[in-house]
Every structure is written in structure tokens, then in C-alpha cells.
N, C-alpha and C positions, 0 to 999 in steps of 0.2 A: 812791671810788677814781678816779684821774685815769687819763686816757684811755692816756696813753703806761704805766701799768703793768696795766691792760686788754690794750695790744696786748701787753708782753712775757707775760702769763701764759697769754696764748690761744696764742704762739708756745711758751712751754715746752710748752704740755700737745701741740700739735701733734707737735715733735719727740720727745717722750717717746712717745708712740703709735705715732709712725712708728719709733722704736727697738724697741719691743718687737714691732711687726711685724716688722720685718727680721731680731730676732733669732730669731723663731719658725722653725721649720723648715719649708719648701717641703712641702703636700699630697703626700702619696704618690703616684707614676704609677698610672692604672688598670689593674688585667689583664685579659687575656679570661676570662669567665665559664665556666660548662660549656655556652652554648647555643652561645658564638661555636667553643668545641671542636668543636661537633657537625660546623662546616664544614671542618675538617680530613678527613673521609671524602672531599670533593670532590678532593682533592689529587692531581696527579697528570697523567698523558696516558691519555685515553682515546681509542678509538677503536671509535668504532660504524658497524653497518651497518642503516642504517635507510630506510623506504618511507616516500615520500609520496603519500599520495592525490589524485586528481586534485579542484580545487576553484578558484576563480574567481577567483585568484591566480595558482598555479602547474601547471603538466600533473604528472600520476603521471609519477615515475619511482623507482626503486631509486641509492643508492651508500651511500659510505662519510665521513663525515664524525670529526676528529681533533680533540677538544678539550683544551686545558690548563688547569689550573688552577694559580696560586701563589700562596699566603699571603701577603697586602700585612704592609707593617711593623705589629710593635704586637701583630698576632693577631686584629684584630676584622674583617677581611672576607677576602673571595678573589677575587685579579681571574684573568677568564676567558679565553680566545682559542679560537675555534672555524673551523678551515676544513672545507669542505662544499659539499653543493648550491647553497645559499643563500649564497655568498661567503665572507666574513671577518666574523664575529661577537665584536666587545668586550665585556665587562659586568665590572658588579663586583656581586658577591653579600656581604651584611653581614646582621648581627641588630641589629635596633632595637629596643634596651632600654626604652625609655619605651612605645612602641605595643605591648611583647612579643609582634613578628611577625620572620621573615625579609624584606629587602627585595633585590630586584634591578633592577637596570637596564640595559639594552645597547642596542647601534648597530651597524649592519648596512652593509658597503659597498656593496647594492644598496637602500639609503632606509631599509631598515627599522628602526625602534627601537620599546621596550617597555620596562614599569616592570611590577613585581609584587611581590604579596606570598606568604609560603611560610610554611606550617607541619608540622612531624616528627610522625610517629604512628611511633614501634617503625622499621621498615625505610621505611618510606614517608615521601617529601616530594611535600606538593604546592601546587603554585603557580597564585594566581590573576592572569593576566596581562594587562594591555591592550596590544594592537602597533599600529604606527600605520603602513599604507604606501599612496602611492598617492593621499593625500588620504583615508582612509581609518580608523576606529580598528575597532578587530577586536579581542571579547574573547575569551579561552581559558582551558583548564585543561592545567597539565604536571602527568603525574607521575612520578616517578618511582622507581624497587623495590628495590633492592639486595638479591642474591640469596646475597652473600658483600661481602669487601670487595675484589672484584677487578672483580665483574662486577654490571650493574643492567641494566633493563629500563625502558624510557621511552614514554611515550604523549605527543603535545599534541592538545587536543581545540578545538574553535571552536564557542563558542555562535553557535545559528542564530537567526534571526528568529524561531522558535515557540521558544524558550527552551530547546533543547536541546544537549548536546554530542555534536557531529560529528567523528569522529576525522581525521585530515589527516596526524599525522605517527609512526610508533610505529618499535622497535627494539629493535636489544642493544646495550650498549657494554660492553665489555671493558679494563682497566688493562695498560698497555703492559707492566708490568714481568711481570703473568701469560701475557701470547702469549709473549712474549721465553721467559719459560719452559719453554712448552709447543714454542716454536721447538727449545729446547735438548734436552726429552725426543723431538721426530722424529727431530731430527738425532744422539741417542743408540741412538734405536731403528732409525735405515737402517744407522749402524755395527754395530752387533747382528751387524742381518739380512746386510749386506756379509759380514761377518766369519763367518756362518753358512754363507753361498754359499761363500767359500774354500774352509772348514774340510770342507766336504761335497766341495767340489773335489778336493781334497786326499786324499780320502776316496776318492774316483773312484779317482781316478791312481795310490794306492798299492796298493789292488784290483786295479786293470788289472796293473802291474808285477808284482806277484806271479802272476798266472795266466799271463804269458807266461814270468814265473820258473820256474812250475808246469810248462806245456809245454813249457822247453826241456830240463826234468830227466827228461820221459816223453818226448822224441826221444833225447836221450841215453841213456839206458837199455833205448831199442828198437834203437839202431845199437850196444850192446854186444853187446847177446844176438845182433842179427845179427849181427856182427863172429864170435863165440864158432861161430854155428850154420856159419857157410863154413868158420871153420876146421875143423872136426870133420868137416865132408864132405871137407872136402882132405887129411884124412887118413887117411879111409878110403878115398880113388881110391890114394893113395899107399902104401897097406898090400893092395891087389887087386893 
């Protein structure tokens, strides 16, 4: 076989190959699984009130910190935003299907950043975390309880140099859209109770009204009979 019908047959089988690729149909896009579902309970604005213990970071104190969470494109992670004690916290939380763990990662606008992995038991995730601040790497344990799908409960703990966990940060957090509701059952229940004061008001005044309706009907009926009793004596001085 000469060389020049070599190169045309190594060119047809090329283009024939690259034809039936192209005619093939594009792999199907992937979808989220049922673990990447599971991160859809994070969704949402929460807003907790949570203590920190005093530890060689930060002093104890008490507040309230507001995080959000929103489904990135696709379905497979959820990016985070968190303001608080601790500033403005970024992260993004995914399931990694090859290592089949949760992974997260965030950054903190006072140095802090941290990588971890998570895994679901029933109501419970928990995450084991490294935070890096200060020059510093600091590992932990989060967990955290979901006690409905409005409200959880959170711990993070700090392994100490004798290998134990020491709690530092724990709390409530509650889903905005559940206060909002409970906002709208006070503000149904002071109308209530408003409406109850009126009504008992009301209730007063038209009591009141009738007893002085009552007294003016027993003065009038006592200046008749007097009225009747002069006359009867004015008629007997008139008849002596």
C-alpha cells in the first residue's frame, strides 16, 4: 500500500469516528442525588441566640447571630452567609460523592477560615472541623439537632491538648419564616386581648347607663307619689 493511500485511509477512518461522535448525543446533565437533597433543610434565614464560652480566642459573651443559606446552581451545594459575634462568615457546604462525606469550607472577616467534613444520623449532622486563626489551627466538633424543620439546636466543641471536647460555642436557631409566624399569632392574640378590654368596656358603660337609667326611673316615681301626697293634703286643708 503506498504511502499517500495510507494517509487517505487513516484520514477517512478519522473523520468517520469523529462523525459518529458528533452524531452521538451529549451525556446527560447530572442531578442531585438524595444526599445533595438532604442539604436543602439548611435553606433558609435562620436566626439564633447563642453563648460563647470564655476561651483563649475570644471572652464569654451572649448575642444573636443571623445566617442564610441558598441553593447554588445545579442543586449540589449551599452557599452560606452568616452575621454575628464573630463578623461576616462565607462558606459553601457540598456532598462529595467519591469520599461519600459532607464537605465545607468558610472565611471569616476577622482571619478566620475552616475546612470540614459532615455526616447525617436521623436528625443529627455533625461536623468535624479544622479553623485556622491567628497563626493558629484549632480542631472541632459541630453539631447540630433539628428538633422540627424550623428550629435546631447547635453545639461547636474544641479538642484540647488532652484529646478532649471542650464546648466554646452552643445555642437555638430558629427559621425566620417560624418567628414571622409566631410574630403574626402575638399580634393576633394583643388584638384578641384589645378587643376583649373594649368589649368588657363597653360592657362597663352600658351597665353604668342603665343604673343611672334605673335611678332616674326610682326619682321619678318618688317625685310622683310626692307630687300625689301634697296634693291630697292640699285638699284636705281645702275641705277643713
Amino acid at each position: 500500500m503506498s504511502t499517500r493511500l495510507s494517509v487517505a485511509v487513516i484520514l477517512i477512518c478519522g473523520f468517520t469516528a469523529l462523525s459518529l461522535s458528533l452524531a452521538q448525543a451529549p451525556p446527560a446533565r447530572p442531578k442531585p442525588g438524595p444526599e445533595h437533597k438532604k442539604l436543602e433543610s439548611l435553606l433558609g434565614t435562620w436566626k439564633a441566640e447563642q453563648e460563647i464560652k470564655a476561651n483563649e480566642f475570644v471572652p464569654a459573651g451572649r448575642g444573636v447571630a443571623t445566617t442564610t443559606y441558598t441553593l447554588g446552581p445545579g442543586g449540589f451545594y449551599v452557599e452560606s452567609r452568616a452575621e454575628g459575634l464573630l463578623g461576616t462568615t462565607v462558606g459553601i457546604v457540598a456532598y462529595d460523592s467519591h469520599a461519600k462525606v459532607y464537605t465545607n469550607f468558610y472565611a471569616n472577616s476577622v482571619g478566620l477560615v475552616g475546612t470540614g467534613t459532615g455526616t447525617v444520623d436521623g436528625n443529627t449532622w455533625t461536623w468535624l472541623m479544622e479553623d485556622k486563626w491567628l497563626g493558629k489551627a484549632v480542631k472541632g466538633r459541630t453539631t447540630i439537632t433539628f428538633s422540627s424543620a424550623t428550629q435546631h439546636t447547635f453545639k461547636y466543641e474544641m479538642l484540647d491538648a488532652n484529646g478532649r471536647y471542650v464546648t466554646l460555642l452552643e445555642g437555638t436557631a430558629t427559621k425566620e419564616i417560624a418567628r414571622n409566624i409566631q410574630g403574626v399569632a402575638d399580634a393576633t392574640r394583643n388584638v384578641a386581648q384589645n378587643v376583649a378590654g373594649a368589649t368588657n368596656s363597653i360592657s362597663d358603660t352600658n351597665r353604668a347607663a342603665s343604673e343611672v337609667l334605673q335611678t332616674a326611673a326610682n326619682m321619678t316615681s318618688h317625685t310622683q307619689g310626692l307630687r300625689e301626697s301634697v296634693e291630697r293634703f292640699l285638699q284636705q286643708v281645702a275641705a277643713a
